[in-house]
C-alpha positions in Angstrom: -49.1 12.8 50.9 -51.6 9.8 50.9 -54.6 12.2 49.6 -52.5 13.4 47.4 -51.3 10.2 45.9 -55.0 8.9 45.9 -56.5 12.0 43.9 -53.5 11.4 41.6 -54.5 8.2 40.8 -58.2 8.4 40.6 -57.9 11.3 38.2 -55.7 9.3 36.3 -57.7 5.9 35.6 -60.9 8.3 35.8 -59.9 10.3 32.2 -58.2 7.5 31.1 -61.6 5.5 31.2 -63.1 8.4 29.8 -60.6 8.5 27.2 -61.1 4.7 26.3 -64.8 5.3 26.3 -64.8 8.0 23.9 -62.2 6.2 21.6 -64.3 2.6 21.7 -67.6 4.6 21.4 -66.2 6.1 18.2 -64.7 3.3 16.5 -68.0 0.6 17.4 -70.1 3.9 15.8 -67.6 3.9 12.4 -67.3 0.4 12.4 -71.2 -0.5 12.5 -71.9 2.8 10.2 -69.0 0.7 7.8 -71.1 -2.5 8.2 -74.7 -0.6 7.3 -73.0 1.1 4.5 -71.5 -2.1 2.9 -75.5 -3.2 3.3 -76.9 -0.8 1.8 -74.8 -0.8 -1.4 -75.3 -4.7 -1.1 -79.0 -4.7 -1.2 -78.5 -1.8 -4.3 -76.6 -4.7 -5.9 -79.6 -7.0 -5.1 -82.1 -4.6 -6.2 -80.8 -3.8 -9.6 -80.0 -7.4 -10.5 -83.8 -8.1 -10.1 -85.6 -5.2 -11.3 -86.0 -5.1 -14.9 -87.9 -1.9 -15.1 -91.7 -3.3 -14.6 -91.3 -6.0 -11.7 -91.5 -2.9 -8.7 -93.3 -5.3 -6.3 -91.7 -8.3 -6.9 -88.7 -6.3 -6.7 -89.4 -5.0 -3.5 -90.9 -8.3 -1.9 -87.8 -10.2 -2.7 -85.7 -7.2 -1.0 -87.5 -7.6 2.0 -87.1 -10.9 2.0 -83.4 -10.4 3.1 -83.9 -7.3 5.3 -87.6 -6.1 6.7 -86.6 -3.0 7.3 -85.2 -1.2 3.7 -86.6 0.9 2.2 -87.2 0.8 -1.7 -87.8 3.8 -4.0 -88.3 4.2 -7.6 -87.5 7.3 -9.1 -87.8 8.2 -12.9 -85.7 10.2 -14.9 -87.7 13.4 -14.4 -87.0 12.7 -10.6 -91.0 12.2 -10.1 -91.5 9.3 -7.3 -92.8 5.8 -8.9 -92.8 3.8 -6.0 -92.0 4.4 -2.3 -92.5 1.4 0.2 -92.7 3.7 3.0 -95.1 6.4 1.4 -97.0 6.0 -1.6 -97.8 9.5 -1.6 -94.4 11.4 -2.5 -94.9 13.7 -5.2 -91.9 15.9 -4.4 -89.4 15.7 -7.1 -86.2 13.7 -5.6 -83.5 15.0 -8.7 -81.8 17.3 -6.1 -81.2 14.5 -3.7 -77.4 14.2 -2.2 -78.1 10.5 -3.1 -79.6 11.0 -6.6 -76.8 13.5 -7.2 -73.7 11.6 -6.2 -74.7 8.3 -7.8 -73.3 5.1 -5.7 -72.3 6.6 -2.6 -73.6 6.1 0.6 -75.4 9.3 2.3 -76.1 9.6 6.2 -79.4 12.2 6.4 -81.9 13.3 8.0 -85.1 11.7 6.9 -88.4 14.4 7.0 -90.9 11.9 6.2 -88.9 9.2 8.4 -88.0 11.9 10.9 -84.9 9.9 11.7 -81.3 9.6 10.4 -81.5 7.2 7.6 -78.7 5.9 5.4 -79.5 6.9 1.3 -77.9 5.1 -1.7 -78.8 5.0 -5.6 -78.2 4.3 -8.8 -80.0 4.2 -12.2 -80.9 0.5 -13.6 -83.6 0.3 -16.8 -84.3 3.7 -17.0 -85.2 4.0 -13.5 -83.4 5.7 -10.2 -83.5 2.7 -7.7 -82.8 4.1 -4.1 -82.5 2.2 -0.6 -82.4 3.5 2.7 -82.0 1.5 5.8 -83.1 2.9 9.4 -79.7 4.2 11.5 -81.7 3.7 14.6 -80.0 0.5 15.8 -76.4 2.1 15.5 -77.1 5.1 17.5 -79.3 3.0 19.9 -76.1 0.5 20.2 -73.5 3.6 20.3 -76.4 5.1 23.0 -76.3 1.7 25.3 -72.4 1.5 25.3 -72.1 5.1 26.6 -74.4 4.2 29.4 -72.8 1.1 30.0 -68.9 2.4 29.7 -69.8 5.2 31.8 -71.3 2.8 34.6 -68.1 0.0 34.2 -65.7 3.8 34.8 -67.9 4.5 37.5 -67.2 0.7 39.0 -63.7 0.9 38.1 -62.7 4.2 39.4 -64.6 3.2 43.0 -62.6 0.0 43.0 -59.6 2.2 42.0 -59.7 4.2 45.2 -60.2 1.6 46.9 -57.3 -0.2 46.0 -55.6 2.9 46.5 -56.6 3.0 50.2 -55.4 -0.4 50.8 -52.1 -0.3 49.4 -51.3 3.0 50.8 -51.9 1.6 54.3 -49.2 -1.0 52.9 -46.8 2.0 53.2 -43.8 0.4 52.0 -45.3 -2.7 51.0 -44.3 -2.6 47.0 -40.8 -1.0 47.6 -40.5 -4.3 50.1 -41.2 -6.8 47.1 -38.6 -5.1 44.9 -35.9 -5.3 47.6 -36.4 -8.4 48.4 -36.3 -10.0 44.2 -33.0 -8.0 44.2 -31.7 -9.2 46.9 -32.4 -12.6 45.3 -30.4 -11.7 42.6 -27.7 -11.0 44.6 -27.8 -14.1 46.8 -28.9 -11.4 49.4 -31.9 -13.2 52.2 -34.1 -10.2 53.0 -38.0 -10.4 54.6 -40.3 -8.0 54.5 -40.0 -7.6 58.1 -36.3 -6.1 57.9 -37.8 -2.7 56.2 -38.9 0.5 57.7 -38.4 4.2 56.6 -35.0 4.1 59.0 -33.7 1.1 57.8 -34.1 1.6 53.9 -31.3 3.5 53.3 -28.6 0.8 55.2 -30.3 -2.3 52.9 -30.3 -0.7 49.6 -26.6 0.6 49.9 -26.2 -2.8 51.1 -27.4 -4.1 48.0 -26.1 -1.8 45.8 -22.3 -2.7 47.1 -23.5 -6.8 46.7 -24.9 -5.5 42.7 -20.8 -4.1 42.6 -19.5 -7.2 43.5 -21.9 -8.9 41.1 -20.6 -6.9 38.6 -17.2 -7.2 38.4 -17.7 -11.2 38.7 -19.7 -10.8 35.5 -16.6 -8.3 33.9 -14.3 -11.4 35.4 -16.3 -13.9 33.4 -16.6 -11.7 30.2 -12.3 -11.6 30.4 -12.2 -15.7 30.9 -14.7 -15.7 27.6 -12.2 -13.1 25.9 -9.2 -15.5 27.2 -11.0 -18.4 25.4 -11.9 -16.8 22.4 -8.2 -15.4 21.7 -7.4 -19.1 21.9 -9.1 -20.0 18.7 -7.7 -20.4 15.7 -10.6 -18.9 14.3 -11.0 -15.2 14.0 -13.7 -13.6 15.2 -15.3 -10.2 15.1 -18.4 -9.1 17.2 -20.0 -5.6 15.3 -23.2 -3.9 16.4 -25.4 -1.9 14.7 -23.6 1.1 13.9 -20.7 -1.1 12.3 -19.4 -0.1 15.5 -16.7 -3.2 16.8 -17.8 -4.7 20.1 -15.0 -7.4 19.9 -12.1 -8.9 18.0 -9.7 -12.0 19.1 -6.2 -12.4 18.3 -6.1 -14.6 15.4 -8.7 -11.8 13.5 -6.0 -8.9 14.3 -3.0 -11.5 12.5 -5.2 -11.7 9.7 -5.8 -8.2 9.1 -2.2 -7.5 10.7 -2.7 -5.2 13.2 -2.2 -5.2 16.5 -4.7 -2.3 17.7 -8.3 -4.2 19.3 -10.5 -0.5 17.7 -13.1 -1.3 20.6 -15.5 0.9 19.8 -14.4 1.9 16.4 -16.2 1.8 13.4 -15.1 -1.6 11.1 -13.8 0.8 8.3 -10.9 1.9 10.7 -10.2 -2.1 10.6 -11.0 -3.2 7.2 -10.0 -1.3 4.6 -11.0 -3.3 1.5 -13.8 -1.5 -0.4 -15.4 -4.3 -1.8 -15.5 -6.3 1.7 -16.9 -3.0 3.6 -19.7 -3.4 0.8 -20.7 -6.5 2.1 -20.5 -5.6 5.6 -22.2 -2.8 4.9 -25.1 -4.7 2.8 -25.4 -7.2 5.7 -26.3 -4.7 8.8 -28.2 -2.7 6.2 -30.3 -5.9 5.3 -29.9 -8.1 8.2 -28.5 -10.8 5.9 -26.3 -13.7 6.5 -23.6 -14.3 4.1 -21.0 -16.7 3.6 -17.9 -16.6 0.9 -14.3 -16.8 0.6 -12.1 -13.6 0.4 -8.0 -12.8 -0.4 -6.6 -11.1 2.7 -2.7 -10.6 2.8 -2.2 -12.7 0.3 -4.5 -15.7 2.3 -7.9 -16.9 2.0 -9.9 -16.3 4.1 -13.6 -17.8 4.8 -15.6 -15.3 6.4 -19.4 -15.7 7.8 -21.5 -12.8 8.6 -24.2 -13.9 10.9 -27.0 -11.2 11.7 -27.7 -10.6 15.2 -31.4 -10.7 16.1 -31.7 -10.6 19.9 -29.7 -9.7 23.4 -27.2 -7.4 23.8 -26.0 -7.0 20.4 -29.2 -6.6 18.3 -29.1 -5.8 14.7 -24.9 -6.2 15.0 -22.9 -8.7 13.1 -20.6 -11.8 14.4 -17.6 -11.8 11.4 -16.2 -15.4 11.7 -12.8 -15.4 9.4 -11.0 -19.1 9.0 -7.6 -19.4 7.1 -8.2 -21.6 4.4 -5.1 -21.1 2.5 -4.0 -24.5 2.6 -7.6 -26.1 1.6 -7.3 -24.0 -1.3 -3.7 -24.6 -2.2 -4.3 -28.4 -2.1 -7.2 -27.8 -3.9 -5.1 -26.4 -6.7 -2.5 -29.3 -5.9 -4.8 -31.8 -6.6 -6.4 -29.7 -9.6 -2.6 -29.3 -11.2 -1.9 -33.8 -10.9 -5.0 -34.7 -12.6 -4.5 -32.2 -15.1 -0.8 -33.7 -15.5 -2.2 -37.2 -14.8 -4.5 -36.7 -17.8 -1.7 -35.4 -19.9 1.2 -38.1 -19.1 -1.5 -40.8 -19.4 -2.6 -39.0 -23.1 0.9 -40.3 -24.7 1.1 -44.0 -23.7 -2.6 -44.3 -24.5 -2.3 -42.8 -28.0 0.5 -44.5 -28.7 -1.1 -48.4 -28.0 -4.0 -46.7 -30.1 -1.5 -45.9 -32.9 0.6 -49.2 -32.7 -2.5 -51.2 -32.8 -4.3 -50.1 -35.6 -1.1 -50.1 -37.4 -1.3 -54.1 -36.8 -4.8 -54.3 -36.6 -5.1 -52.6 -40.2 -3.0 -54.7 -41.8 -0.8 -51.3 -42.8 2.3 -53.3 -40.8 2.4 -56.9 -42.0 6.4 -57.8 -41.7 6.5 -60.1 -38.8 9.6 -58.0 -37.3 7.7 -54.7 -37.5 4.7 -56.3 -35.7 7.1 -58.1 -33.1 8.6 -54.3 -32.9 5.0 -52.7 -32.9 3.8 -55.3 -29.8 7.2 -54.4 -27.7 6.3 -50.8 -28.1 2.4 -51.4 -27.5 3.9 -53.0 -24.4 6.5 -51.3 -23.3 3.6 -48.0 -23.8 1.5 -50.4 -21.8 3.9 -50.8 -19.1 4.6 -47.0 -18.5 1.0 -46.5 -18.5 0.0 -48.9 -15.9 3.2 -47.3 -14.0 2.0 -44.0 -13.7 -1.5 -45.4 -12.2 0.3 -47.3 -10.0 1.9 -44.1 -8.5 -1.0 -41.8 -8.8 -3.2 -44.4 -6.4 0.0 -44.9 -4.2 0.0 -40.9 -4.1 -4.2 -40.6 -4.1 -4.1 -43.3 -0.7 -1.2 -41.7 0.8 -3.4 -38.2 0.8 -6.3 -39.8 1.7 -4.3 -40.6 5.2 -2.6 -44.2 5.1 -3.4 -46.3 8.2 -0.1 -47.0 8.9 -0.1 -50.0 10.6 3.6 -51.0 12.4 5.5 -53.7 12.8 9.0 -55.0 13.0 11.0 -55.0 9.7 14.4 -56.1 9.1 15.7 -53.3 6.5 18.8 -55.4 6.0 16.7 -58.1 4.1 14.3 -56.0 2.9 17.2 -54.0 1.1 19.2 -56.8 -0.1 15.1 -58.4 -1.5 14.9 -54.9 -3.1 18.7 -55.0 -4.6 18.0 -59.1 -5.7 15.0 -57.9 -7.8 16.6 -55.4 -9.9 19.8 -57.7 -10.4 19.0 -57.5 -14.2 19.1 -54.2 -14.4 22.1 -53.5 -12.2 23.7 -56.1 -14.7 22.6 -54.7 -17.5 24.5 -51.6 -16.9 27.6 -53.4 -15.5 26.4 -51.1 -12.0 29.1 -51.6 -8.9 27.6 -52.2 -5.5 29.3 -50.6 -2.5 26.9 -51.8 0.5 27.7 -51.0 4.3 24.5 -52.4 5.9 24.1 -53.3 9.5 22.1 -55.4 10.3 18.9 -52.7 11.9 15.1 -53.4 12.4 12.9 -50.4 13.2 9.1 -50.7 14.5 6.9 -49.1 10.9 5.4 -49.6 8.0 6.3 -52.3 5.6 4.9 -51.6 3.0 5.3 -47.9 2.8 9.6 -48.4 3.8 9.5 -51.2 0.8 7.5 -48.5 -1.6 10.2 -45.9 -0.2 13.6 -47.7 -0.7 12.4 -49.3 -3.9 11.7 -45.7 -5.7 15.0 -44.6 -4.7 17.3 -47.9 -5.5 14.9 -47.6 -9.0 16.0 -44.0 -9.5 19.9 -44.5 -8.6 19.6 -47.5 -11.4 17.6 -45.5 -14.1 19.8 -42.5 -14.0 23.3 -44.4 -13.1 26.0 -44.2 -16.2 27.2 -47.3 -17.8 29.5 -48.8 -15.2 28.8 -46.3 -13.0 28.9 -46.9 -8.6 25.3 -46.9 -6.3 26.5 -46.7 -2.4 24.4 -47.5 0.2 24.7 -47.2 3.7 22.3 -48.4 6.5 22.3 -47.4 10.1 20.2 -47.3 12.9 19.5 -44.0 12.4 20.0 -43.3 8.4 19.5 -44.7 5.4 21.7 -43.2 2.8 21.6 -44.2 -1.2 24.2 -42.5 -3.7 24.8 -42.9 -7.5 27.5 -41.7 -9.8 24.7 -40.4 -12.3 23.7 -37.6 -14.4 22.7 -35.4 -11.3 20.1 -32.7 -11.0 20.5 -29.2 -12.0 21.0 -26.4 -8.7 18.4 -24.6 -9.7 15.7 -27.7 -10.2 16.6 -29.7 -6.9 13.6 -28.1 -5.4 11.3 -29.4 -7.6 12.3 -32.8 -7.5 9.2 -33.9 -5.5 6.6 -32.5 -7.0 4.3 -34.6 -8.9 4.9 -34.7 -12.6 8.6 -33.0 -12.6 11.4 -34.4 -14.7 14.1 -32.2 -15.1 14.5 -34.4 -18.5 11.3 -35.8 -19.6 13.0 -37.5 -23.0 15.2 -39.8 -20.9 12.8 -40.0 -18.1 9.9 -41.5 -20.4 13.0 -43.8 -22.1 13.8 -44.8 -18.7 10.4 -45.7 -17.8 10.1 -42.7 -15.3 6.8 -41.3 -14.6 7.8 -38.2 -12.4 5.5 -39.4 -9.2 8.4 -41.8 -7.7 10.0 -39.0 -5.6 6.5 -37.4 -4.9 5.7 -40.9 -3.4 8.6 -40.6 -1.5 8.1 -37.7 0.5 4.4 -38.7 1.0 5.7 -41.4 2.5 8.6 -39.3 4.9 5.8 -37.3 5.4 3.0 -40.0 6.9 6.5 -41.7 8.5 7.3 -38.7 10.2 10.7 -39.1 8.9 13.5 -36.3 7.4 14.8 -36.7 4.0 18.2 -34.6 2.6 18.9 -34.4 -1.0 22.8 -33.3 -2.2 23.4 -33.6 -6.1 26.2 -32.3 -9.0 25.2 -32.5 -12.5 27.4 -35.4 -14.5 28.5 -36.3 -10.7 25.8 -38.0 -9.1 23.0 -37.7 -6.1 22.6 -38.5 -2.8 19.9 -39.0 -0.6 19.8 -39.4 3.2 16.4 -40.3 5.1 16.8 -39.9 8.8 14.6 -42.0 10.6 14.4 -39.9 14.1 
């Protein structure tokens, strides 16, 4: 068995030297045959660019100059020899020369007068045929030394082979030893060399293959925890690999494709079944791109990122990361839809101060009534303008996250404050007060409770009927305001607290309304944490409830 294995392996690095020699012998022979070549049609180049059809021996002097052993001949058209550096004595014609023949290409020949190979190249330049030939001798003298000295390295190489051979077949077991013992590293398994023999192998590597089991299913327990984790996410997540074949998907990527199958080892189509998004998947293992872009699933949006794969297990697959971004993109559109109403409510007031004022400012009004009249409108335009930026940066900070920053407050006073400052226009309307306030202080935000109550004692005055009733009642736990107005339509109560919205934007504008006092208010619940209950009749009033736990 040990000749056996010897022979084996000294025929085998033997040929394979041989091999190797006869490979590199041929490619050092084309690659120095390549670099003569290139030469010769070099010094061709040379040649013609100095010989102008009577300079032969300075030609040829300035030729040799660069290489001292070419060979220059000048042929006429007739093919009669005018000058040969190597034999002055030609008289052959040279017309049926390979060389002469096939103009510009390099010929490998045997040379009769050189008796040797020589390389031939020509062309014609002033009426002339202007050959070179350069001696081959140093490329088959090179190609001749490498034989000699590849064969005596192989020679070397196959004794030190055997010999190798000999010593680590007396190792017997010696390399089989060294594998066993860096698996039994792996495993946590302490094995010396000493511990094997032909009798004990067997025991030791079923040995280690039950302790490469029990690694395994550790690893399978590990790969469940990471599944555990990943289903956690709120992010869905899809692992494909090169076939389009799916490796992986967590829960929240099943709710947003609704299923409830996992398609392990399915192909993605079974999965997805959106043409234009199995394009793209499609694009990206074809392409090994990475794309990002934002995609209508279910009626969601959905940000997906295709990352290529490029190394480990899953090489040349995809990881498909999908994030629910329906409610970035709706307040996107939120905050799109109030400017584009900020812009238009703010349009009116401004071009009606522009209108007033050049009315005065042209001299068109000039009764000192009408321009008293024109100045209370300018003003009153003025007012409603500076109203509705009030609001939007009340709503544009309340987005923005407040820093709501607590403290005691006594809503008793701060009610009754409120009630004293709009005493004139309580009056005005000949409004009865019914107030059954205890006397309650909760731990929160000043300014937003003042900003709160204020819109909503506001509203129950604007929209209150001549003589009509505002009730409030104040708890611990509520705060509940009621008027005998003009009430809100069933179908509109909805609404009420979006930004902009006034079921009756003639008498809100009269009224000074700008349609963001109720959106303010449920900012505010909102940031509060509080609850908020509307109940309203059309010509019978409204009634709203904020619950403060």
């Amino acid at each position: 068995m040990r000749k056996k294995i010897i022979l084996i392996n000294a025929l085998t690095t033997f040929f394979s030297l041989i091999i190797l020699l006869i490979t590199s012998g041929f490619l050092i022979y084309i690659r120095n045959l390549n670099n003569y070549e290139n030469a010769a049609k070099n010094y061709l180049s040379l040649t013609c660019s100095i010989f102008n059809g009577t300079n032969v021996y300075q030609t040829y002097e300035a030729v040799k100059d660069t290489e001292s052993n070419i060979r220059l001949t000048i042929i006429d058209l007739d093919g009669n020899v005018v000058f040969d550096s190597e034999n002055s004595d030609v008289d052959e014609k040279h017309l049926d020369r390979p060389e002469v023949i096939n103009l510009n290409t390099v010929v490998n020949r045997y040379s009769t007068t050189e008796n040797k190979d020589m390389l031939y190249i020509a062309d014609i330049d002033d009426g002339y045929y202007i050959r070179i030939s350069l001696d081959m001798g140093d490329v088959n003298k090179l190609l001749y030394w490498f034989i000699i000295f590849g064969f005596s390295v192989t020679l070397i190489v196959e004794t030190i082979v055997v010999s190798l051979s000999l010593y680590f077949t007396k190792k017997g077991l010696a390399p089989i030893n060294k594998n066993l013992a860096k698996l039994g590293y792996l495993v946590k398994k302490d094995i010396n060399d000493e511990e094997f023999s032909i009798d004990t192998l067997p025991s030791i590597i079923d040995e280690l293959s039950q302790l490469i089991d029990n690694q395994i299913e550790k690893i399978k327990s590990q790969k469940d925890d990471m599944v555990s984790v990943l289903n956690l996410l709120n992010q869905g997540v899809i692992a494909l690999d090169s076939k389009g074949d799916i490796f992986f998907i967590n829960n929240e990527a099943r709710k947003i494709f609704n299923v409830s199958e996992n398609f392990y080892d399915s192909n993605y189509l079974y999965l997805i079944r959106d043409i234009e998004l199995q394009k793209t998947i499609e694009n990206s293992l074809k392409k090994h791109s990475t794309q990002l872009f934002n995609f209508e699933i279910n009626k969601r949006t959905i940000n997906i990122c295709i990352t290529t794969i490029t190394e480990n297990w899953l090489n040349g697959g995809l990881i498909i990361s999908l994030n629910d971004i329906t409610k970035e993109e709706n307040l996107k559109q939120v905050k799109k839809d109030f400017f584009d109403n900020a812009s238009h409510e703010l349009k009116s007031p401004i071009t009606s101060i522009i209108g007033y004022s050049q009315l005065v400012s042209s001299g068109i009004v000039n009764d000192n009534k009408e321009i008293i009249e024109y100045n209370k409108k300018i003003y009153k335009e003025a007012s409603r303008m500076n109203s509705i930026l009030y609001d939007m940066l009340n709503i544009a900070e309340l987005e923005q996250g407040y820093p709501v920053k607590k403290e005691d407050v006594n809503l008793k006073k701060l009610v009754l404050e409120i009630l004293d400052a709009y005493k004139t226009k309580i009056e005005a309307k000949n409004i009865h007060l019914d107030l059954q306030i205890d006397d309650v202080k909760i731990n929160s935000d000043i300014r937003l409770i003042d900003e709160m109550l204020r819109n909503l004692i506001d509203n129950a005055i604007k929209y209150n009927k001549e003589n009509g009733k505002i009730t409030i009642n104040l708890t611990g736990k509520l705060f509940l305001i009621s008027d005998t107005g003009i009430g809100i339509k069933k179908e509109n109560q909805s609404r009420i607290f979006e930004r902009f919205f006034m079921e009756d934007k003639a008498r809100s504008k009269e009224n000074g309304g700008t349609g963001l006092g109720l959106a303010i208010v449920k900012h505010i619940i909102e940031t509060l944490g509080y609850k908020i209950e509307v109940n309203s009749k059309v010509n019978v009033g409204t009634k709203f409830i904020i619950y403060f736990n």
